[in-house]
C-alpha positions in Angstrom: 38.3 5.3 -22.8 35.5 7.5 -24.6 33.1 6.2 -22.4 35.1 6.7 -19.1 35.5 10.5 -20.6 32.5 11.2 -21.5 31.0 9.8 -17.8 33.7 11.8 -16.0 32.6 14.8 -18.3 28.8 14.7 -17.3 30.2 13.9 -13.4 31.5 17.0 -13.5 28.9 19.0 -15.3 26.1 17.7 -12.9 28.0 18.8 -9.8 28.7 22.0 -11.4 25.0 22.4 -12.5 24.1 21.7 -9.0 26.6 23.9 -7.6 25.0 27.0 -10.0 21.6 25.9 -9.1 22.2 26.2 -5.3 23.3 29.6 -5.3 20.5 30.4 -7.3 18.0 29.2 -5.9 19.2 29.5 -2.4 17.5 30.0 -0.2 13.9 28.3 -1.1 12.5 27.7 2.2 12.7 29.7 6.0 16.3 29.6 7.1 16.7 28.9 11.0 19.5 30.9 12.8 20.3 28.4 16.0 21.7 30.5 19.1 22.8 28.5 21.8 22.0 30.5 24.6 18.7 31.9 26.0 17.2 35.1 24.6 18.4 38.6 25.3 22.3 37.8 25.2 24.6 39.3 22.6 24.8 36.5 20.2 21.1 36.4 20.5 20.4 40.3 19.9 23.1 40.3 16.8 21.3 37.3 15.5 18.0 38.7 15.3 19.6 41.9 13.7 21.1 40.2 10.7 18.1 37.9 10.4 15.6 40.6 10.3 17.8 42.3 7.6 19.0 39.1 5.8 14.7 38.0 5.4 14.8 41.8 3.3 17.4 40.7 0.9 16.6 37.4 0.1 12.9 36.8 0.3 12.7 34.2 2.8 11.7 33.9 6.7 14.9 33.2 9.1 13.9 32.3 11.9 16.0 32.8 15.6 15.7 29.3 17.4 17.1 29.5 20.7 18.5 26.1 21.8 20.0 26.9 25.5 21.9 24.3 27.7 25.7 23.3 28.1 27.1 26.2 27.0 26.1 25.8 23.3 27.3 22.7 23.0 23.5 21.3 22.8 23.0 23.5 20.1 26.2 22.9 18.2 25.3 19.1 18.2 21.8 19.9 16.4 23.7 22.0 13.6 26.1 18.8 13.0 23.2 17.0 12.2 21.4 19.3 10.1 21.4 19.5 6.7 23.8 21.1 4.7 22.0 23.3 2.7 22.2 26.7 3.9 19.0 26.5 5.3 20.3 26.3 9.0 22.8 28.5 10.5 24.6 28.6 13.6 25.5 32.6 15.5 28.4 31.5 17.7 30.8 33.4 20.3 34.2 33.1 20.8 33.1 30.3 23.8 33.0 27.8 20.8 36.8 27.6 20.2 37.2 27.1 24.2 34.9 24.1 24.4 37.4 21.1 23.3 40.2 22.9 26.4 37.4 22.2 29.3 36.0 19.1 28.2 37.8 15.7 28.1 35.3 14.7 25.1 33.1 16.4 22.4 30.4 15.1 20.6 31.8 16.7 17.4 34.9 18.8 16.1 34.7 22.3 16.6 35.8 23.3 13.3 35.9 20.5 11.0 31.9 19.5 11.5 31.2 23.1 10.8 31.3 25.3 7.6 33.0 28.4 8.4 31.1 31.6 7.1 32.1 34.7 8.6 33.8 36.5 11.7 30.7 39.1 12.3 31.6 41.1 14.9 33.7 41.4 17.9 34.1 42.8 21.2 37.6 43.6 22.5 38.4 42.8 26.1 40.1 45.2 28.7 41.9 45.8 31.9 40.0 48.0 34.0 40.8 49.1 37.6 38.5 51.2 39.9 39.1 55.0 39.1 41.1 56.1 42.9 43.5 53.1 41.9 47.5 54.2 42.0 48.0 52.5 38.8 47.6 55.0 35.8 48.8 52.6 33.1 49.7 49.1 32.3 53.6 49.7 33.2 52.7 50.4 36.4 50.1 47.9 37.3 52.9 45.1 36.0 55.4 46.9 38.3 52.7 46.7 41.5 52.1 43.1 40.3 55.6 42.1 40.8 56.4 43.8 43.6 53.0 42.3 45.7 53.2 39.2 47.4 50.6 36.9 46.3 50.2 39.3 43.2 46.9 41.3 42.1 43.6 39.8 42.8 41.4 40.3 39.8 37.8 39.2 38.0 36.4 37.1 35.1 33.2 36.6 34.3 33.7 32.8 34.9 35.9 29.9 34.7 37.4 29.5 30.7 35.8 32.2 29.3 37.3 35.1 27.2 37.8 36.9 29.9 39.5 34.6 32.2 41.9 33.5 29.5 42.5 36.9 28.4 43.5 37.7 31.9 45.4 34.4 32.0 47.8 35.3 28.6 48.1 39.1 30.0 49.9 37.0 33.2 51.6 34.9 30.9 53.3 37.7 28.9 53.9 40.4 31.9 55.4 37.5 33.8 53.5 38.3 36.5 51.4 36.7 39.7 47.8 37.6 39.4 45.4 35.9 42.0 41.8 35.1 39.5 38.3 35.2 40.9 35.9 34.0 39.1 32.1 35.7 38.5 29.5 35.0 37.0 27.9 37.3 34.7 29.8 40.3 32.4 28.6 42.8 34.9 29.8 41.4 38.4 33.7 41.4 37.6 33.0 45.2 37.5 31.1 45.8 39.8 33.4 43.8 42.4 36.3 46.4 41.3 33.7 48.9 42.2 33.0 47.5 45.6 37.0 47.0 46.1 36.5 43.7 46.4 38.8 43.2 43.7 42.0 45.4 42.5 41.2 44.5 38.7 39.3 42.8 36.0 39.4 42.0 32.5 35.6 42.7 31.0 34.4 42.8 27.6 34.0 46.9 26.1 30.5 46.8 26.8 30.3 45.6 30.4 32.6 48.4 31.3 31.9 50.7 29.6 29.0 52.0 31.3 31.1 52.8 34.6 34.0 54.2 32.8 32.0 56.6 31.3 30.5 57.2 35.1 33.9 57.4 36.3 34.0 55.0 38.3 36.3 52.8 36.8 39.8 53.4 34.9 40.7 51.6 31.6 44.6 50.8 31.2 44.4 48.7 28.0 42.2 47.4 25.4 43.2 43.6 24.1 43.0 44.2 20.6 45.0 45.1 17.3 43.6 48.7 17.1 42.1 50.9 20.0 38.4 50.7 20.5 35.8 52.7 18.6 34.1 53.3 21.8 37.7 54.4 23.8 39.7 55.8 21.1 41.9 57.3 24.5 42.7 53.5 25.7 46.0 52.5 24.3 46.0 49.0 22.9 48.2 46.4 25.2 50.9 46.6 22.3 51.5 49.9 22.6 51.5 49.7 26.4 54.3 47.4 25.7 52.6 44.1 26.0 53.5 41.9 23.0 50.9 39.4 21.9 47.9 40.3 24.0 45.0 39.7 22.3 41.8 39.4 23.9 38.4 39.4 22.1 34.4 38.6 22.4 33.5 37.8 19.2 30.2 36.5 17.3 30.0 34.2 14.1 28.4 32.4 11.8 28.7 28.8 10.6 26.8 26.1 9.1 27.1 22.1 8.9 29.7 20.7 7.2 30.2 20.5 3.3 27.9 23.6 3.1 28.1 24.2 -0.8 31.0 26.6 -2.0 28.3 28.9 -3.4 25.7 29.0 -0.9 28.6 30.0 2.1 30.2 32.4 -0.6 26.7 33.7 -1.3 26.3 34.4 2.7 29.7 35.5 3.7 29.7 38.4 0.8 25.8 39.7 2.4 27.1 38.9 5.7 29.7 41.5 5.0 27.8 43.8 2.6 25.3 44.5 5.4 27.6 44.9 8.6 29.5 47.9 6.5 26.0 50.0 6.2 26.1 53.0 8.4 22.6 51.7 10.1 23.9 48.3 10.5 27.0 50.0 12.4 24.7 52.0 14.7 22.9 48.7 15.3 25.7 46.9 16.1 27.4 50.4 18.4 24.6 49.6 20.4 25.3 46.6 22.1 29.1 47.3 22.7 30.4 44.9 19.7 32.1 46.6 16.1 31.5 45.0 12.6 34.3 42.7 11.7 33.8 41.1 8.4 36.1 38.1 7.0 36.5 35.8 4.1 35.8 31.7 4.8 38.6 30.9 4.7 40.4 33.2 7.0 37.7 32.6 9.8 37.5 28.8 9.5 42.0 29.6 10.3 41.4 31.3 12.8 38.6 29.4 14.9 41.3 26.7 14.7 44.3 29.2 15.9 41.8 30.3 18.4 41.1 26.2 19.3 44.9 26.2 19.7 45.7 28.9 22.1 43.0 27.9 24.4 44.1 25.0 25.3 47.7 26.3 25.4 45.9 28.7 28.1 43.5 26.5 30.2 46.9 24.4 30.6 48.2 27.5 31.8 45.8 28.3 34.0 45.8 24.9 35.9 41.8 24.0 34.5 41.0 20.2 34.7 39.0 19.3 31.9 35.8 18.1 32.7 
């Protein structure tokens, strides 16, 4: 019995040692921040924002790798196989919890091959019409919905993506017809309620924002908890009566599974330290997106919630999975 003790003791003080001496001397090499989409994108920008900054504070390169092709999924696969030491990271968008809805089989699981470290920032989506449009609010656009044949037509930025589900739930929870066209790119849904080719769309904050300010489009509700920094005006789709409508673009950041509990706890707390500076805020202003911020555990429930819903939604919306 002393023996089986006094193993289990030094078990135990060995992983605790090494548990100490990885957030110590974490990080000792260059750190690689994957992005799984080509240069110049959001998740790309915010990336190379926090990496620059996160080099300052802890005395090591990290390095932007930008591994394009399916979506993400190509780079999401390399992560799984990584190493888990803190030394790779992975900058995701919301895209990564709608994966598993549009395809019939994943080479990994979205959340349980991953270490959750933080929700860094998000965009909130919103209905926008074109600015000579006779609907001044949400009430009434529901209202014009129901009483049109065929219902609305209105814009995404393509099939299964924020946008288009956000659009989808609003339907869902109005009870309401809306007739979806699908665009590629954040700008196009826009511009097509510009060109009248559409009555509507559901964009992210910073691919409208642009022509609201212009005046050329009309916001009727942001899909979000609280009103937007950027349209403190725009009521939230809860207070416009909608219940439940949540809608956002968001970026975060995860590593490969069985990261170390200090290592992710080391990075989630200067993740979050560094998104409240006033410069890092600016930084962030810039490309349409607010500082978020949010414990492991909390992010890692929600990607799942978020895994959840989408598939709830692409059901919804009638999308085959591939």
């Amino acid at each position: 019995m002393g023996k089986m003790l006094r193993g289990l003791f030094l078990a135990l003080l060995s992983t605790a040692s090494l548990a100490v001496f990885a957030q110590a001397g974490y990080p000792n090499r260059p750190v690689r921040i994957i992005v799984g989409f080509p240069p110049g994108g959001v998740t790309d920008v915010i990336a190379r924002v926090m990496a620059n900054e996160m080099q300052k504070e802890l005395q090591q390169p990290f390095v932007v790798e930008n591994r394009p092709g399916a979506s993400g999924i190509i780079a999401a696969e390399q992560v799984t196989k990584s190493p888990a030491d803190g030394h790779t990271l992975f900058f995701i968008p919301s895209t990564h919890t709608v994966h598993p809805a549009l395809r019939s089989e994943m080479p990994y699981d979205t959340v349980g091959d991953f270490t959750a470290i933080t929700l860094l920032v998000t965009a909130p989506n919103l209905l926008v019409v074109r600015a000579d449009a006779p609907w001044k609010d949400v009430k009434e656009f529901i209202a014009a919905a129901r009483a049109k044949a065929g219902g609305i037509m209105w814009a995404s930025s393509g099939i299964g993506v924020s946008t288009h589900l956000g659009g989808e739930l609003f339907a869902h929870l109005a009870g309401i017809k809306l007739y979806h066209v699908a665009y590629k790119g954040s700008s196009a849904p826009v511009e097509a309620v510009m060109a009248g080719q559409v009555q509507a769309s559901v964009s992210a904050v910073n691919a409208a924002l642009p022509h609201i300010k212009s005046g050329r489009v009309r916001p009727l509700a942001v899909a979000a908890e609280k009103r937007s920094l950027f349209l403190p005006d725009v009521p939230t789709f809860e207070e416009a009566g909608v219940k439940g409508m949540r809608s956002e673009t968001w970026i975060g950041v995860l590593g490969p599974a069985k990261l170390p509990r200090p290592v992710a706890t080391k990075l989630n707390e200067l993740f979050m330290r560094l998104i409240t500076r006033p410069d890092m805020r600016e930084r962030i202003a810039a490309v349409g997106a607010e500082p978020v911020g949010v414990e492991l555990e909390k992010f890692a429930a929600l990607m799942r919630e978020e895994v959840e819903l989408n598939r709830r939604l692409v059901k919804a919306a009638g999308i085959k999975p591939e």
